[in-house]
N, CA, C and O atoms as a printed pandas DataFrame, in Angstrom:
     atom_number atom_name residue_name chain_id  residue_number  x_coord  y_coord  z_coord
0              1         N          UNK        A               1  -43.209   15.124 -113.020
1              2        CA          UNK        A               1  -42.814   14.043 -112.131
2              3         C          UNK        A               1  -41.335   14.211 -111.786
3              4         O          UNK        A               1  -40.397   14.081 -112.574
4              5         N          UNK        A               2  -41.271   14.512 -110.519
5              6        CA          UNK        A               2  -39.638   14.041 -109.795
6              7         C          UNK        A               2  -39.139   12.786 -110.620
7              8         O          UNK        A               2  -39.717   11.734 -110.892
8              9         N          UNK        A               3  -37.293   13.461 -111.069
9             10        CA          UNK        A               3  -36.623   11.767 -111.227
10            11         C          UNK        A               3  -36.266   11.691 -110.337
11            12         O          UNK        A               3  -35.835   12.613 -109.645
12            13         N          UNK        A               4  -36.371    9.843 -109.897
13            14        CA          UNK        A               4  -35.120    9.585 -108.468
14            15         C          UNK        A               4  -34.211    9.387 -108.951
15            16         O          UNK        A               4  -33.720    9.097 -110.043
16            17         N          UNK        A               5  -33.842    9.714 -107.292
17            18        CA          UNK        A               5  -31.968    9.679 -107.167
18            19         C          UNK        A               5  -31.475    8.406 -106.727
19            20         O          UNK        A               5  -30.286    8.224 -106.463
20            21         N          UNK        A               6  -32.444    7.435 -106.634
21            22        CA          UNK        A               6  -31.942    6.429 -106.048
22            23         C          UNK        A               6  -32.838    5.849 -104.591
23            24         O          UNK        A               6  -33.513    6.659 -103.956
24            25         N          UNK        A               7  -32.762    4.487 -104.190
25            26        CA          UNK        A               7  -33.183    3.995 -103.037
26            27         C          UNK        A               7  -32.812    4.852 -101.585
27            28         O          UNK        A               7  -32.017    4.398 -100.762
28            29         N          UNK        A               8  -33.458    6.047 -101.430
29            30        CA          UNK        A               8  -33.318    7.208  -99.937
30            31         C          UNK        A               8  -31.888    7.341  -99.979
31            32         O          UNK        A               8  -31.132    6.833  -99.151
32            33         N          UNK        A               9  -31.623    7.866 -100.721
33            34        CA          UNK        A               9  -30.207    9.041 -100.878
34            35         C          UNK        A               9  -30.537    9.935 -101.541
35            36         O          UNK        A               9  -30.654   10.028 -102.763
36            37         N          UNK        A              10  -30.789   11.013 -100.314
37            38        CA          UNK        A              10  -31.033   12.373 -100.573
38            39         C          UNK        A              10  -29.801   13.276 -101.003
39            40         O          UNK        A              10  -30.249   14.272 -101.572
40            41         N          UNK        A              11  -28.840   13.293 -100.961
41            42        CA          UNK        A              11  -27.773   13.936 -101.430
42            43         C          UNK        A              11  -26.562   13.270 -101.924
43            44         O          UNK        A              11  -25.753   12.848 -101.098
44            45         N          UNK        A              12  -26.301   13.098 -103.471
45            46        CA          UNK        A              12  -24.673   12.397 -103.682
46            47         C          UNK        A              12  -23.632   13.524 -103.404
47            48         O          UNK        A              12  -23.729   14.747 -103.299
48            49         N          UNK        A              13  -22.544   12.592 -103.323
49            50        CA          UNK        A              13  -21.803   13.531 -103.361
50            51         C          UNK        A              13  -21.191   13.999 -104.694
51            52         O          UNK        A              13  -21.238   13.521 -105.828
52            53         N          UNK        A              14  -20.481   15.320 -104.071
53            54        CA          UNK        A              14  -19.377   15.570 -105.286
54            55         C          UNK        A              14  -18.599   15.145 -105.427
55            56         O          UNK        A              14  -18.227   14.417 -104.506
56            57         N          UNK        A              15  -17.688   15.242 -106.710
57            58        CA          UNK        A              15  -16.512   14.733 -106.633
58            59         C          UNK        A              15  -15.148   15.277 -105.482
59            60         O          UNK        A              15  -14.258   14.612 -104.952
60            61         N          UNK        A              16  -15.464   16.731 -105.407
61            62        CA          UNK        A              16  -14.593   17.335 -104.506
62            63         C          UNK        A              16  -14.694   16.610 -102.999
63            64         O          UNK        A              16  -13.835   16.264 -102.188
64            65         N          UNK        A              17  -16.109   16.550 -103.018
65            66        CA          UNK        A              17  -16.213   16.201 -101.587
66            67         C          UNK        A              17  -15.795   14.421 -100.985
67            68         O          UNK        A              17  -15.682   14.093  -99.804
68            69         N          UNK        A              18  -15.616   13.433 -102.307
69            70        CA          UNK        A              18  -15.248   12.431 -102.163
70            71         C          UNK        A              18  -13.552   12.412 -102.379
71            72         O          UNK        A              18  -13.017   11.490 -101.762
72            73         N          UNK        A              19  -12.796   13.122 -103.012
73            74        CA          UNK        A              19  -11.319   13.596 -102.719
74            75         C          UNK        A              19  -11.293   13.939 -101.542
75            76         O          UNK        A              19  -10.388   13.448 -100.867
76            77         N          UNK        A              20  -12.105   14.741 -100.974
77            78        CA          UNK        A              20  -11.880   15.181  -99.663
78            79         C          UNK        A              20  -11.875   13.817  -98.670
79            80         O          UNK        A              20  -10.746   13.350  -98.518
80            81         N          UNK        A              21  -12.735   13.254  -98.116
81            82        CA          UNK        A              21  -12.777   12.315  -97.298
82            83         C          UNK        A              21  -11.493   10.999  -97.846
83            84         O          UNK        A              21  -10.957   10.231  -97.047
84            85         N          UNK        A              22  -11.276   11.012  -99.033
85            86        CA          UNK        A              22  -10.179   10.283  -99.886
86            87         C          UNK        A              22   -8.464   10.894  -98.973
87            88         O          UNK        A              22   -7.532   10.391  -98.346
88            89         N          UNK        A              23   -8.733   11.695  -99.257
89            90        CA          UNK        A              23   -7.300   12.021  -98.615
90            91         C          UNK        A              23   -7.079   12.450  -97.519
91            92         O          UNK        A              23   -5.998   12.963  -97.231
92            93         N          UNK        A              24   -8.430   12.277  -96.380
93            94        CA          UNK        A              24   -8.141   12.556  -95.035
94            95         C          UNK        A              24   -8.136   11.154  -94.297
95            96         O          UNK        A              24   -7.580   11.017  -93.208
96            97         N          UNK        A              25   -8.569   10.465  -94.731
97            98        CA          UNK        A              25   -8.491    8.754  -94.815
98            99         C          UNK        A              25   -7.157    8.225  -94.855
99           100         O          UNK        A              25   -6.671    7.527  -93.965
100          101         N          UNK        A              26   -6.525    8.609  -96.009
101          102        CA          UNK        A              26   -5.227    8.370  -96.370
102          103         C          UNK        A              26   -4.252    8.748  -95.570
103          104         O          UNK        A              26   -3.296    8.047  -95.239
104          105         N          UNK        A              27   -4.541   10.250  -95.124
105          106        CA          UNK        A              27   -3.625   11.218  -93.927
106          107         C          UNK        A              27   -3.623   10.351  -92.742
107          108         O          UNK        A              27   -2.620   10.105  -92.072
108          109         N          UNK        A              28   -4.937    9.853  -92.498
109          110        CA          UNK        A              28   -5.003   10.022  -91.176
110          111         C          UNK        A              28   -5.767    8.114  -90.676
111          112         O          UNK        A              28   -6.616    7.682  -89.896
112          113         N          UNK        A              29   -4.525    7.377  -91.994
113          114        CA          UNK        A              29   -5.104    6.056  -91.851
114          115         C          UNK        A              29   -5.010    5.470  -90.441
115          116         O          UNK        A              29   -4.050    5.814  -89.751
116          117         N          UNK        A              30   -6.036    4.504  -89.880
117          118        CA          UNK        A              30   -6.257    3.546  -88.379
118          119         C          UNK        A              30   -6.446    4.384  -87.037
119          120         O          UNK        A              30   -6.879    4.132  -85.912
120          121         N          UNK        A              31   -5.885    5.571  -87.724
121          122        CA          UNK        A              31   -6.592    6.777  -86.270
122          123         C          UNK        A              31   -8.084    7.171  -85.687
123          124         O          UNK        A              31   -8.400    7.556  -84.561
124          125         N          UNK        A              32   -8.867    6.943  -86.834
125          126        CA          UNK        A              32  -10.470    7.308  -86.634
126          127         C          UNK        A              32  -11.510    5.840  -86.962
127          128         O          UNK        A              32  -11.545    5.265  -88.050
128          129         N          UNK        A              33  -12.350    5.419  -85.658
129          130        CA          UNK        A              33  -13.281    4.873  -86.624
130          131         C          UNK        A              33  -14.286    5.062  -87.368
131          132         O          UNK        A              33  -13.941    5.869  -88.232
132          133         N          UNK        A              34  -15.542    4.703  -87.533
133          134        CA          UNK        A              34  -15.953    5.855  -88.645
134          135         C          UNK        A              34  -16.831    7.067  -88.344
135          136         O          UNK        A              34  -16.806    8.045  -89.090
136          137         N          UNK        A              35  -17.670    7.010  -87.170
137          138        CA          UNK        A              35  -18.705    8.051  -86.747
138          139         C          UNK        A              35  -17.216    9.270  -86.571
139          140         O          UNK        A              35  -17.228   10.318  -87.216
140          141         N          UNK        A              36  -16.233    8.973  -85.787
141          142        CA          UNK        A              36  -15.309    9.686  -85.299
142          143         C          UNK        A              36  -14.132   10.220  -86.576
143          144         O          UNK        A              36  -13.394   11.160  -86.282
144          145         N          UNK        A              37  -14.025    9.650  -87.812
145          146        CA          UNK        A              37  -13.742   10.147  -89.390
146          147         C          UNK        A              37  -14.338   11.217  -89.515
147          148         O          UNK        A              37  -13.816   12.331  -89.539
148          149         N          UNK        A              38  -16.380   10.757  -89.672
149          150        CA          UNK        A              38  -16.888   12.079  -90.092
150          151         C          UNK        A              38  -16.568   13.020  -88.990
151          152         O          UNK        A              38  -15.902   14.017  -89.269
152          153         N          UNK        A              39  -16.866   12.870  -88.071
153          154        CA          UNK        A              39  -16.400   13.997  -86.980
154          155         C          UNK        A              39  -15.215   15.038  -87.055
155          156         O          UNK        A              39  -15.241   16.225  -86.733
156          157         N          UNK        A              40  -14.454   14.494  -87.424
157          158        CA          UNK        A              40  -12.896   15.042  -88.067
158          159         C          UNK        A              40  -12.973   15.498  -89.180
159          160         O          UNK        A              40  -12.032   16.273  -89.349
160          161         N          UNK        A              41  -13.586   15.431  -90.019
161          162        CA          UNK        A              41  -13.485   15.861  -91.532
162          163         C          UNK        A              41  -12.993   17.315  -91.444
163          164         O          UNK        A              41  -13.316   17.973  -90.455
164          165         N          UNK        A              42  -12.166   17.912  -92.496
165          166        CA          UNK        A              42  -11.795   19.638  -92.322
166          167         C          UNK        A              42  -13.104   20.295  -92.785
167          168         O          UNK        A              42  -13.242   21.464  -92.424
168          169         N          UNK        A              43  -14.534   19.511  -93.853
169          170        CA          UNK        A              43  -15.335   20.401  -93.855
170          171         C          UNK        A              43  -16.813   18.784  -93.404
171          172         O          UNK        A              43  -16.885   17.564  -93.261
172          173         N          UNK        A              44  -17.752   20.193  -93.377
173          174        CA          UNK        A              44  -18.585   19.192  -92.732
174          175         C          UNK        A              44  -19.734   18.876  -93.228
175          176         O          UNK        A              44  -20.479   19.852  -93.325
176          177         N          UNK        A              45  -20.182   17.874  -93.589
177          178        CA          UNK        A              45  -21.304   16.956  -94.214
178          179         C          UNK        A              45  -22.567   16.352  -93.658
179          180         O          UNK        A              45  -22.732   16.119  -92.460
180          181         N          UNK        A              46  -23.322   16.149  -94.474
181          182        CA          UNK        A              46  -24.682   15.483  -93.581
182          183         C          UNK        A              46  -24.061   14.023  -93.628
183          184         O          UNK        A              46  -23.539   13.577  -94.650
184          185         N          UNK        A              47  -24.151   13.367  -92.526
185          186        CA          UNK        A              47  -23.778   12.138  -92.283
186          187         C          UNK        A              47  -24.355   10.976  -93.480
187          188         O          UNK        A              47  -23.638   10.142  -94.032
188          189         N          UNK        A              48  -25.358   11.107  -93.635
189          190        CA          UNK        A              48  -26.254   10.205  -95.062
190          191         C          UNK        A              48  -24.711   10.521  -95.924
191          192         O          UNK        A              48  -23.907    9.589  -95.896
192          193         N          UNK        A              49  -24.367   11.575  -96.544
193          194        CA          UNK        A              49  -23.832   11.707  -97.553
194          195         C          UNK        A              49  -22.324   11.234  -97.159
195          196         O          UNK        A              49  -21.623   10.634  -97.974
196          197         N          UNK        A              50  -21.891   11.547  -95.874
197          198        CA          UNK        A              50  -20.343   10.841  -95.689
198          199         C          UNK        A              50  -20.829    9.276  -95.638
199          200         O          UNK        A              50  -19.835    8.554  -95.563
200          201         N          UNK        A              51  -21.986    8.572  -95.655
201          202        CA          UNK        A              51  -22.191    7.189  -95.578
202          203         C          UNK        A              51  -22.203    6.643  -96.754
203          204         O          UNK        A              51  -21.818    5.474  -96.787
204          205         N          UNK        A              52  -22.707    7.393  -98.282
205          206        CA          UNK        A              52  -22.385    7.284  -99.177
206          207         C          UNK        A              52  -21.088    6.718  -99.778
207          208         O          UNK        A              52  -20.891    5.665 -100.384
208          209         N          UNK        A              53  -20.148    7.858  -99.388
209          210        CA          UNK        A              53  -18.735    8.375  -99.460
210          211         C          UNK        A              53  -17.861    7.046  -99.158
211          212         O          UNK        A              53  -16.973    6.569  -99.864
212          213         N          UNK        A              54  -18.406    6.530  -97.789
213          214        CA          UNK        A              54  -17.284    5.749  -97.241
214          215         C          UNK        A              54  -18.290    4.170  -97.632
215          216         O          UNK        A              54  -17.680    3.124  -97.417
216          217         N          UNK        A              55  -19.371    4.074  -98.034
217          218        CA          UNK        A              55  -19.672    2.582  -98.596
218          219         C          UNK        A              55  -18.543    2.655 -100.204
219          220         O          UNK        A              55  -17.858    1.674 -100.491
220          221         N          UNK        A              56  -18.528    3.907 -101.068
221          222        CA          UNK        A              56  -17.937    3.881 -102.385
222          223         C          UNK        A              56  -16.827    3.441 -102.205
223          224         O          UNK        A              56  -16.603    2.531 -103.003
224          225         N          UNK        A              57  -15.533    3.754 -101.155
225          226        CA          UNK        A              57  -14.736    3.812 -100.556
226          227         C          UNK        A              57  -14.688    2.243 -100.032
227          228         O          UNK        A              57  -13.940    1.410 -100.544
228          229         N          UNK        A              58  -15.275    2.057  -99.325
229          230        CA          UNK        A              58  -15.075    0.271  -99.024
230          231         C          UNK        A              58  -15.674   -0.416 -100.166
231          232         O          UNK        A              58  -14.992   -1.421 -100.367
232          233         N          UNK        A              59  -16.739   -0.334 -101.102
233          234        CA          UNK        A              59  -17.073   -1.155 -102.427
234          235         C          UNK        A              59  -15.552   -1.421 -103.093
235          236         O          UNK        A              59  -15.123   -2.548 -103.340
236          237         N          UNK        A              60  -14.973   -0.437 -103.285
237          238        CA          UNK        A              60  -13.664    0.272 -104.073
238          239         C          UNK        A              60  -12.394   -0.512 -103.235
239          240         O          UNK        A              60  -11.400   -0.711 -103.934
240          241         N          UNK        A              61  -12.351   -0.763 -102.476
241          242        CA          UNK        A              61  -11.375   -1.749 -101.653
242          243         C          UNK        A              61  -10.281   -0.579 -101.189
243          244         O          UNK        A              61   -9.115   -0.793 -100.860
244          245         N          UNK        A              62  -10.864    0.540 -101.239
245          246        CA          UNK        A              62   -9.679    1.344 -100.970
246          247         C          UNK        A              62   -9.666    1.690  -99.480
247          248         O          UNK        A              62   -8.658    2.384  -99.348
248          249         N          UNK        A              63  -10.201    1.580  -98.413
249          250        CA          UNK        A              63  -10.602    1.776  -96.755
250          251         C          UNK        A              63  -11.109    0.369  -96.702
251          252         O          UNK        A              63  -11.913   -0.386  -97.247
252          253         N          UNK        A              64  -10.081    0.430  -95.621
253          254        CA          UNK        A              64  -11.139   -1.139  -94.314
254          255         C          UNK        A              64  -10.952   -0.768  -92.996
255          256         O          UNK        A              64   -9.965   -0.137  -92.617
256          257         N          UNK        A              65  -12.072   -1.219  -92.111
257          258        CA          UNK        A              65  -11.749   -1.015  -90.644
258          259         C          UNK        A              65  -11.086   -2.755  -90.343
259          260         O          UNK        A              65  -11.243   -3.863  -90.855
260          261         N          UNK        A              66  -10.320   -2.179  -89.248
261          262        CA          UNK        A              66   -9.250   -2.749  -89.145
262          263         C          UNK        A              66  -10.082   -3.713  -87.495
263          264         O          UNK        A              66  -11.173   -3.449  -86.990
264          265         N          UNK        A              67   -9.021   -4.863  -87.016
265          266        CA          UNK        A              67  -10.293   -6.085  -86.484
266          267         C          UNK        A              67  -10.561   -4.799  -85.312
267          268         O          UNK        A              67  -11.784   -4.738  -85.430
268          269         N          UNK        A              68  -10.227   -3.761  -84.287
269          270        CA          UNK        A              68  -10.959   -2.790  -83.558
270          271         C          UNK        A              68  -11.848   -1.949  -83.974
271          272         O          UNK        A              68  -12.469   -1.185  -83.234
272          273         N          UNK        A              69  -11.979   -2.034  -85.262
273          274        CA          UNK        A              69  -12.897   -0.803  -85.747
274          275         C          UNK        A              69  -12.269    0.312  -86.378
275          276         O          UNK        A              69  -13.056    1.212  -86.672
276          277         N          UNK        A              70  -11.037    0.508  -86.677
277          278        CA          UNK        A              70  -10.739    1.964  -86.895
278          279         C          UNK        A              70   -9.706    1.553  -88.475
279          280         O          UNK        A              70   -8.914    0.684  -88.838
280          281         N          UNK        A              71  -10.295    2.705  -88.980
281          282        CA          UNK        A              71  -10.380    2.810  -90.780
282          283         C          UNK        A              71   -9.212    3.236  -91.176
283          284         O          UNK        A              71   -8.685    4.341  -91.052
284          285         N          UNK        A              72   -8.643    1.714  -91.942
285          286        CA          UNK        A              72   -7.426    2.042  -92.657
286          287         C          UNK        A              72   -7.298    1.943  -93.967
287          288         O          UNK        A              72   -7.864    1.103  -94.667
288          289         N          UNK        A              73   -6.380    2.992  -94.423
289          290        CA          UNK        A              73   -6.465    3.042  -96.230
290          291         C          UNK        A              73   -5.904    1.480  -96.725
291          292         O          UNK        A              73   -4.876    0.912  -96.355
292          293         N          UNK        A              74   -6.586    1.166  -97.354
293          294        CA          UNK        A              74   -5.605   -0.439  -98.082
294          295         C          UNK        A              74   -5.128   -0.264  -99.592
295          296         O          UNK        A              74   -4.298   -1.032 -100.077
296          297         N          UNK        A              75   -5.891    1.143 -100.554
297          298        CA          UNK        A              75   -5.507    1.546 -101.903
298          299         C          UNK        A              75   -3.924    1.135 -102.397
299          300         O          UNK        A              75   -3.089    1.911 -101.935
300          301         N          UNK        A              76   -3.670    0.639 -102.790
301          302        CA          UNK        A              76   -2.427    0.712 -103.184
302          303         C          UNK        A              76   -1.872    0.743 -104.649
303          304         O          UNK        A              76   -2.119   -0.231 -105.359
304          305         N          UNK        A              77   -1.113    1.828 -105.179
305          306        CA          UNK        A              77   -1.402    2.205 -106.647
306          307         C          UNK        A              77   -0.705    1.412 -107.442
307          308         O          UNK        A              77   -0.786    1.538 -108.664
């Protein structure tokens, strides 16, 4: 018997790959909204899995879209 991975999330991510979207977020805070984030990414992902990425990311209070739509870091250490 298959274990699940969860309610239709076919791929988690890695940790690398959630640093990654972590610090292009950060780079490149209120410039992208989010279809147009993943679009930009330096490497490239199945969208399911950058949706992952960026719900952990807003659960985490660390990204909000801002009142137009476009995603700013709010992390503050």
């Amino acid at each position: 018997m298959a274990k699940s991975r969860g309610p239709g999330i076919l791929h988690y991510p890695r940790l690398d790959t959630i640093m990654m979207v972590e610090n292009f977020v950060w780079m490149n805070s209120g410039k992208f909204k989010k279809r147009a984030l993943w679009e930009s990414l330096p490497k490239q992902m199945m969208y399911q899995t950058y949706c992952v990425v960026f719900d952990y990311l807003q659960n985490s209070k660390k990204i909000k879209p801002d009142r137009d739509g476009f995603i700013v870091w709010t992390f503050k250490d």
